[in-house]
C-alpha positions as CSV (number, residue, x, y, z in Angstrom):
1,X,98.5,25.4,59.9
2,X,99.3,22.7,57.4
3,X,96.6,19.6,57.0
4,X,99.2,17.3,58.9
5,X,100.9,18.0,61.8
6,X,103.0,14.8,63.2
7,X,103.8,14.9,66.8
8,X,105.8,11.8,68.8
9,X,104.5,11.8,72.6
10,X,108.0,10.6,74.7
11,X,106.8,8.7,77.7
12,X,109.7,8.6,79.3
13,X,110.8,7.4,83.0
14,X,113.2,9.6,84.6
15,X,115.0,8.8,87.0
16,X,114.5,11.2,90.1
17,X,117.0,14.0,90.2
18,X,119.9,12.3,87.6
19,X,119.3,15.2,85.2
20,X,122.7,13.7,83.7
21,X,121.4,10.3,82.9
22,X,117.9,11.4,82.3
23,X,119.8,14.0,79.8
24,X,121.5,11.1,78.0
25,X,118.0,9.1,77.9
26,X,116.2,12.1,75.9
27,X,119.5,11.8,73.2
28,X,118.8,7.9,72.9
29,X,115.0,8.9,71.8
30,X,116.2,11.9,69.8
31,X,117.5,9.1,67.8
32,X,114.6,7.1,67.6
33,X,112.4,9.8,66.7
34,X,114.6,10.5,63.7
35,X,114.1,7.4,62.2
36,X,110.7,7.0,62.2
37,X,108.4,7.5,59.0
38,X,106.8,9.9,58.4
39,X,109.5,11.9,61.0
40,X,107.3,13.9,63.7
41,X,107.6,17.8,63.5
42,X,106.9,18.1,66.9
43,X,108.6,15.6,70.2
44,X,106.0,16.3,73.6
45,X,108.0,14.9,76.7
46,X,106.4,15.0,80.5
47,X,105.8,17.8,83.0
48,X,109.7,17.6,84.8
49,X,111.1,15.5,82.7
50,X,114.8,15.3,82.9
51,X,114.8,15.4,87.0
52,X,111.1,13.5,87.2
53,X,108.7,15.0,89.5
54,X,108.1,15.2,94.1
55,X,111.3,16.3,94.4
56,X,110.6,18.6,97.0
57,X,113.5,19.9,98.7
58,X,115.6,19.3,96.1
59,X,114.1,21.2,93.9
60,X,116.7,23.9,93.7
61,X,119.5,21.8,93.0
62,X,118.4,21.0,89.7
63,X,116.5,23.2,88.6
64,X,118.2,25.5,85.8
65,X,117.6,28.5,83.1
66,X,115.5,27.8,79.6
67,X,118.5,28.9,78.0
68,X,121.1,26.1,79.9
69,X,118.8,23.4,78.9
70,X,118.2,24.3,75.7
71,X,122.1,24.7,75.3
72,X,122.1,21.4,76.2
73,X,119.0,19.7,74.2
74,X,121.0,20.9,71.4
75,X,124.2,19.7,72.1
76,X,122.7,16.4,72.2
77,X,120.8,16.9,69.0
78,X,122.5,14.7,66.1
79,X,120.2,15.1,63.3
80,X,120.4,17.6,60.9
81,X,116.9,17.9,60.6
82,X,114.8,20.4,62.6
83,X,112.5,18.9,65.6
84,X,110.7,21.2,67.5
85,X,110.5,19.6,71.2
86,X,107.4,20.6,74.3
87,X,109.4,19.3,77.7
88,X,108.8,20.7,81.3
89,X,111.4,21.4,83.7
90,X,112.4,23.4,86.7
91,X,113.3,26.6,86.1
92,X,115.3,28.9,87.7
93,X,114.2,32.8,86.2
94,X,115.2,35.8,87.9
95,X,116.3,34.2,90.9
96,X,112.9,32.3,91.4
97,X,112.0,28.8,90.9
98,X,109.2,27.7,89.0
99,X,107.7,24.6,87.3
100,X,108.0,25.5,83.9
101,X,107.4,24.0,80.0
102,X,109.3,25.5,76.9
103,X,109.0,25.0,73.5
104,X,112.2,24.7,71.3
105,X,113.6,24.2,68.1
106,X,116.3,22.7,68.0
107,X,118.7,21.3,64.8
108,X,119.7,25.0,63.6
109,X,123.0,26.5,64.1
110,X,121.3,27.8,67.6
111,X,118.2,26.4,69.6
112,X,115.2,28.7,69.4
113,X,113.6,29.3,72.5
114,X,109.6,29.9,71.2
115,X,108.2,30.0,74.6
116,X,107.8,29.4,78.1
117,X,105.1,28.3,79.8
118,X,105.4,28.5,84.2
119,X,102.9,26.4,85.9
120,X,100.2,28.7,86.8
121,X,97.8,26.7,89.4
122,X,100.1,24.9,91.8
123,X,98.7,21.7,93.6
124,X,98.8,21.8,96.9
125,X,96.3,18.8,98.5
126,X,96.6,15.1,99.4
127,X,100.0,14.2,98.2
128,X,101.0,17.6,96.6
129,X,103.0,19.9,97.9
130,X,104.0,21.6,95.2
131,X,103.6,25.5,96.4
132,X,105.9,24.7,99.3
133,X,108.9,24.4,96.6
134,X,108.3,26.6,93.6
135,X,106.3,30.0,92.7
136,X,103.2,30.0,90.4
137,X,103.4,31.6,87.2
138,X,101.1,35.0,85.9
139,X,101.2,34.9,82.2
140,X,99.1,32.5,80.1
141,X,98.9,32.9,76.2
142,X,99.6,31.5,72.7
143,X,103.1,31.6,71.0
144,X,103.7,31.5,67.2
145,X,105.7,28.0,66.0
146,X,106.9,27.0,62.5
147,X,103.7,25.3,61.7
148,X,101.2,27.3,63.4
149,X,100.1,28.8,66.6
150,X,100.3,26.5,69.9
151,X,100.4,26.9,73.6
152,X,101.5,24.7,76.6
153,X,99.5,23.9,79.6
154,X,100.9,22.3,82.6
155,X,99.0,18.9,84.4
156,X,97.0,21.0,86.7
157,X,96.3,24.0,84.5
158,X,93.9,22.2,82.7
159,X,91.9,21.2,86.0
160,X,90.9,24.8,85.9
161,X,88.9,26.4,83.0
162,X,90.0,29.6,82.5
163,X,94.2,28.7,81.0
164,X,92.1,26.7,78.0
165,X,89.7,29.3,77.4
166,X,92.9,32.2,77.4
167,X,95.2,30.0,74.8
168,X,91.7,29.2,72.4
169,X,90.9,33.3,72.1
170,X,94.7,33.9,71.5
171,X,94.7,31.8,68.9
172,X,96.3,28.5,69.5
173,X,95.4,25.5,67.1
174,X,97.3,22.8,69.2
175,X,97.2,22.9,73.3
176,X,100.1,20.9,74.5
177,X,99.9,19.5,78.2
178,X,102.8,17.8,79.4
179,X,101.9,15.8,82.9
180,X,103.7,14.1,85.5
181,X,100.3,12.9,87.3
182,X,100.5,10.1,89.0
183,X,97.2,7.4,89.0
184,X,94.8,7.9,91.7
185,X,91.4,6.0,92.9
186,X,89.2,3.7,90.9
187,X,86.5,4.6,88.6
188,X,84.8,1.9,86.0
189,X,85.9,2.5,82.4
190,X,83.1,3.0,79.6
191,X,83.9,-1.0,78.9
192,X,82.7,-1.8,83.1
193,X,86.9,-2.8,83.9
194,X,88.1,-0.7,86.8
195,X,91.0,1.7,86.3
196,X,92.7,4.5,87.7
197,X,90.1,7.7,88.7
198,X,92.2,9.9,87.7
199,X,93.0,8.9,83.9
200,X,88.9,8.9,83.4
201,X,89.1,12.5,84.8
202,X,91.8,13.4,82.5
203,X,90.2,11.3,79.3
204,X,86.9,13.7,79.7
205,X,89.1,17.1,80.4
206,X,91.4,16.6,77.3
207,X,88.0,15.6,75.2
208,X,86.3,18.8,76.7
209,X,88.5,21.0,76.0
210,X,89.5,20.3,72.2
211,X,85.3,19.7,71.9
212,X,84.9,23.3,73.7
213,X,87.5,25.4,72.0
214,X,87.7,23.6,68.6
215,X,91.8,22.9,68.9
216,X,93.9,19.8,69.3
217,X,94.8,18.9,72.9
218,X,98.3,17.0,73.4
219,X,98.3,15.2,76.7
């Protein structure tokens, strides 16, 4: 791994089910990204980011193979610089939808696919639903990237021990986690001013898990 990695985190508002427009939003902070100094190596976007997330039903209309998307990403690409991009999506493999992440490269003559990760612990309590409208995935593990070796996480996969632990003993340096989680409760910050529950809980599992395993945790 070199001694700097840069990575831009895209916190970016979709707009629910406009895949189109949400398509032509990503290629508006494609061009930001390129301009900025130094330029990131890496782009992390959300947890269903070009449809946004509760869509339920609906699901199946938009959701599409890592190899459309990435046909598209590219097509979008200007720059003739390499950016390798961590987005999550919903995916249609082998006939079976799933709530997905994928890492690509994009900038080449093609887009390089260098993994997909499918949501492996599905929420499905208070206001999820989530197992009603897409399958689980079964396979967790660390992929090889230009820079180094990485893996890719998704919102409630780190809730649970066990993914972290399997991408740190396969060797991953950097654990990306892209999230679509909305805020939840009230718990006192460290500086006594309330705020959202869940963002403590999240703080202390991103920190506990880069402290545990010895990696960097993208969230």
């Amino acid at each position: 791994m070199p001694p700097y990695l840069h990575v831009a985190i895209g916190q970016i508002s979709p707009r629910k089910a406009d895949y189109a427009g949400n398509l032509q939003q990503l290629g508006t902070l494609f061009e930001r990204v390129d301009r900025l100094t130094p330029r990131p190596q890496v782009l992390q976007l959300p947890e269903t980011a070009l449809t946004g997330y509760f869509l339920e039903g609906g699901t199946e209309e938009v959701a599409l193979t890592a190899g459309a998307l990435a046909a598209d990403l590219q097509r979008i690409y200007t720059s003739s610089q390499p950016l390798d991009v961590v987005l999550g999506f919903y995916e249609r493999w082998q006939g079976i939808l799933y709530n997905s992440a994928m890492y690509v490269t994009l900038g080449g003559a093609e887009p390089v696919i260098r993994h997909v990760h499918r949501k492996t612990f599905l929420p499905t309590y208070g206001l999820f639903d989530e197992e009603r409208f897409v399958e689980r995935g079964h396979d967790v593990r660390a992929f090889d990237t230009p820079w180094g070796r990485a893996a890719i996480l998704v919102c409630e996969d780190l809730w649970h021990g066990l993914p972290a632990t399997i991408t740190a003993l396969d060797g991953a340096q950097v654990l990306f986690v892209p999230s679509a989680a909305p805020a939840r409760g009230v718990w006192p910050r460290d500086d006594g001013v309330p705020g959202p529950a869940t963002v403590s809980r999240w703080e202390r599992l991103v920190r506990g898990t880069a402290e545990e395993h010895g990696i960097y945790v993208l969230y």
